[in-house]
C-alpha positions in Angstrom: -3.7 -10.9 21.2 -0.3 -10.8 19.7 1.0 -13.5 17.3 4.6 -13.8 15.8 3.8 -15.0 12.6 0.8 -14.1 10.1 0.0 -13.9 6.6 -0.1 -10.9 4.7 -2.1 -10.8 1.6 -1.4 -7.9 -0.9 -4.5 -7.8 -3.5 -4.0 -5.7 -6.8 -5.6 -5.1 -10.4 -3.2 -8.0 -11.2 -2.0 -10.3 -8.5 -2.9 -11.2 -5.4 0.3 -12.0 -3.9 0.5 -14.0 -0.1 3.2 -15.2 2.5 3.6 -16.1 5.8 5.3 -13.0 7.3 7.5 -13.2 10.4 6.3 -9.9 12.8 9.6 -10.2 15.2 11.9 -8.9 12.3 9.7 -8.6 9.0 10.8 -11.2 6.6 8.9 -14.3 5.1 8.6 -17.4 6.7 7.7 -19.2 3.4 7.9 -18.6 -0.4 6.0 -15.6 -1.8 2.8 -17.1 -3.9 0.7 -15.2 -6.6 -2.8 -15.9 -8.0 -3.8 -13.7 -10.6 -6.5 -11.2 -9.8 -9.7 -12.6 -11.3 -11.8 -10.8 -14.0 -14.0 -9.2 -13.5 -12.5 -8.6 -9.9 -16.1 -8.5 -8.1 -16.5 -9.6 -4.2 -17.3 -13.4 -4.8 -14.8 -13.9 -7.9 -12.1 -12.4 -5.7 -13.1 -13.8 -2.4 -12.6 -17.0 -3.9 -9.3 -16.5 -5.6 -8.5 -15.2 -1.8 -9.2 -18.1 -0.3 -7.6 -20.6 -3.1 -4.3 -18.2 -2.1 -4.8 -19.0 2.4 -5.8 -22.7 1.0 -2.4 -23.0 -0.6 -0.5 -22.2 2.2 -2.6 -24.4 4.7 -3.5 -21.6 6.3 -6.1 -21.5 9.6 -4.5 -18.0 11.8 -5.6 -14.6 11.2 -5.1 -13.0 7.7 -3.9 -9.1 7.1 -5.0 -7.8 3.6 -3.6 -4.8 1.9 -7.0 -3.5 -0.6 -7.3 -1.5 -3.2 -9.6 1.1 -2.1 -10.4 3.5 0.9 -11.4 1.2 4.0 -13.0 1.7 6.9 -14.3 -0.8 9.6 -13.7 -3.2 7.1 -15.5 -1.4 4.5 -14.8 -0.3 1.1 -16.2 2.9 0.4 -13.9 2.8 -3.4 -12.7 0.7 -6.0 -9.3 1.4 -7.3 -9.1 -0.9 -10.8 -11.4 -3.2 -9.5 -15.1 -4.0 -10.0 -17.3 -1.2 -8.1 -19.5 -3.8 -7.3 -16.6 -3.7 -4.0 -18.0 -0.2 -2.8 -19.7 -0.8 0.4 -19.0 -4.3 0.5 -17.8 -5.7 3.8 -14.0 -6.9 2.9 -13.1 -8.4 6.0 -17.0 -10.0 6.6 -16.6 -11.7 2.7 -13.1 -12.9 3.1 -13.3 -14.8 6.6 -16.7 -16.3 5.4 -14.9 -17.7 2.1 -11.7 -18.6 3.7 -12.6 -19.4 7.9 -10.1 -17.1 8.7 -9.9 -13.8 10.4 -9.0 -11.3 8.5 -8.2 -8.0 8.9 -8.4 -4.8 5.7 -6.3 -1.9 4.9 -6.1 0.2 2.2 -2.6 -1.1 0.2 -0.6 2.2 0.1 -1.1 1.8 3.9 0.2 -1.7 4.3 3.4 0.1 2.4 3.7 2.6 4.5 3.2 0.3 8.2 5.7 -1.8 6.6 8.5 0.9 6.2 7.6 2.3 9.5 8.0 -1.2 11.5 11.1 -3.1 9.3 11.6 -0.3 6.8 13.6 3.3 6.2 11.3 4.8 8.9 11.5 2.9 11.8 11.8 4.9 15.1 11.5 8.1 12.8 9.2 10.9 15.0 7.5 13.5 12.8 5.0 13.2 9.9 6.6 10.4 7.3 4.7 10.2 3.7 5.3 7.5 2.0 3.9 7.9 -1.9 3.5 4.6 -4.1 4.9 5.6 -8.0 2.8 3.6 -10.1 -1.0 3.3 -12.1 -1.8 6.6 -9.5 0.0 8.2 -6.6 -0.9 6.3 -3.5 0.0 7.6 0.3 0.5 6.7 3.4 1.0 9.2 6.5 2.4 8.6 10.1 2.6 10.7 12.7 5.4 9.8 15.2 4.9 6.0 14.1 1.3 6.0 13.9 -0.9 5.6 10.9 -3.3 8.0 9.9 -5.4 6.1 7.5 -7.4 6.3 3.7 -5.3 9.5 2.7 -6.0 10.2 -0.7 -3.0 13.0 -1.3 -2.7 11.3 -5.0 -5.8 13.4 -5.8 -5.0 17.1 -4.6 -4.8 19.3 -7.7 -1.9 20.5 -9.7 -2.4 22.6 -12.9 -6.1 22.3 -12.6 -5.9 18.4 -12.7 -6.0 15.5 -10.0 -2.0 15.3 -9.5 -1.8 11.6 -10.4 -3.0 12.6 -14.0 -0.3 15.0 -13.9 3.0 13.0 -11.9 2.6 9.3 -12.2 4.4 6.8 -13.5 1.0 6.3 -16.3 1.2 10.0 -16.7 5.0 9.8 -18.3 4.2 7.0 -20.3 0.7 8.8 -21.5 2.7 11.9 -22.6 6.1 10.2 -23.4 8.4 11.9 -21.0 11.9 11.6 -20.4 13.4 11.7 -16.6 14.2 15.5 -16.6 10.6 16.0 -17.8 8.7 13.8 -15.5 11.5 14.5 -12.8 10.4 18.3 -12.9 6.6 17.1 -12.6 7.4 14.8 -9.7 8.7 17.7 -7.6 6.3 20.0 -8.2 4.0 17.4 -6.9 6.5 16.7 -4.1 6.9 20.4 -3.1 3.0 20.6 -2.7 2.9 18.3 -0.3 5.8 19.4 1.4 3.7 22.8 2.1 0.9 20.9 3.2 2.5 18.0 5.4 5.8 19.7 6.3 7.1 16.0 6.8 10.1 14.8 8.3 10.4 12.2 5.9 9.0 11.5 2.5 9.4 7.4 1.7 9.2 6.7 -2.5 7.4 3.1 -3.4 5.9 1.6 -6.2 7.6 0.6 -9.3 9.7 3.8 -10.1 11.2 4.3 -6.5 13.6 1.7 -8.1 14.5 4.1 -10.6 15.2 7.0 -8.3 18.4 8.0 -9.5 17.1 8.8 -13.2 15.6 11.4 -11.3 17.0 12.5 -8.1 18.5 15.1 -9.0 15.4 17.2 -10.1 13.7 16.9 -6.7 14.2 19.8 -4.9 12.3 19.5 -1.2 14.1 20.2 1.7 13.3 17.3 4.2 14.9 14.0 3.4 13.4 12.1 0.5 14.4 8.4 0.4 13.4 4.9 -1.3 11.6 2.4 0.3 13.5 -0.5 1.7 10.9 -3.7 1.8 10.2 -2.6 -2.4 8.1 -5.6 -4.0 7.2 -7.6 -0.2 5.9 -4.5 1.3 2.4 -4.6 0.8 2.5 -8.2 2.6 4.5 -7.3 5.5 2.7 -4.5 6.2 -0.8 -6.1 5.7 0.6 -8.9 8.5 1.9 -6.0 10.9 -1.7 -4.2 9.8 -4.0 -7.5 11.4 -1.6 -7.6 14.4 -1.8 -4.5 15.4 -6.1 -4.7 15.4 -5.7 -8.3 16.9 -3.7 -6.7 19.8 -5.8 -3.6 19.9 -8.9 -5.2 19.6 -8.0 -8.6 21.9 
């Protein structure tokens, strides 16, 4: 069953951010709210905080929920700066029973990424599109020809005999104090590497530093087009809503 409106829910180490998201054109019906992610950040402590969030907005309708970890079927089989208490845990199952609502799990750099492809940068684009989230890590998302290919984990492929996100994130140039150039050169190494893997049509830049892009543009070096994300900071909400619509039509 399709629906028009939804909420998306975008949980994080820090926030667990909500609002009402309009799936005609992408933008929020109502103001963006944010409860801040419980400590520790186990499955009751934040399935409570998760309701208090769908509570606030008077919500009864089905739920989309962008997670920090590797789901499938609803599942969490990682915990990305949250309690590993989550791994195995049933998302979806413990976040209907808290708040009545359906609610339907992907992993967060997903939700980016459906985002961009539905309202964003990449809508209509054919091909494989990456999108990579800047930030903590190195999260992705990959499409192929508008579909989503979930739980990829390119953040953790090896560069200079260490898991890349150690090596080209946004926590690996403050944790070694580099300038633009420096961390610019990093960033395309990483870039180039999965530009031989992926040989995408698109790469998409979120998180945090995409905003920052020209400090370091001109240091990336791949040849297929490279561009910032459009939704930035409401991403993970819109795509979380598009997420649950998508498995509501798919699953009636």
């Amino acid at each position: 069953m399709e629906h028009d409106k939804i909420l998306g829910v975008d949980i994080g180490a820090s926030g667990i951010k909500g609002a009402i998201v309009n799936l005609k054109n992408g933008e929020l019906l109502s103001e963006r709210k944010r409860l801040v992610t419980p400590r520790p950040a186990n499955p009751e402590n934040m399935a409570i905080t998760f309701a208090e969030l769908t509570k606030s907005f008077d919500w009864h309708g089905p739920v989309g929920c962008g997670f920090p970890a590797i789901v499938k079927d609803g599942v969490a089989l990682s915990a990305a700066n949250i309690d590993k208490e989550w791994i195995n845990t049933d998302i979806e199952q413990i976040l209907s029973e808290k708040s009545g609502c359906v609610v339907k799990v992907c992993n967060d750099a997903d939700a980016a990424g459906v985002a961009e492809v539905a309202f964003g940068v990449a809508k209509d684009q054919k091909g494989v599109v990456v999108l990579i989230t800047i930030g903590s890590g190195l999260g992705t998302a990959l499409f192929t020809d508008g579909h989503l290919v979930p739980n990829t984990e390119f953040g953790h492929v090896f560069l200079h005999n260490m898991i890349a996100e150690h090596y080209a994130s946004n926590t690996a140039k403050q944790k070694y104090d580099l300038s633009w150039k420096k961390w610019g050169k990093r960033f395309n190494e990483y870039l180039l590497h999965i530009e031989r893997l992926l040989t995408p049509s698109m790469i998409i830049l979120g998180g945090g530093t995409s905003k920052r892009y020209h400090n370091y543009e001109k240091y990336i070096e791949v040849t297929c087009p490279i561009t910032p994300a459009k939704l930035l900071n409401n991403a993970g909400i819109v795509g979380a809503a598009a997420y649950a619509n998508s498995q509501l039509i798919n699953n009636g």
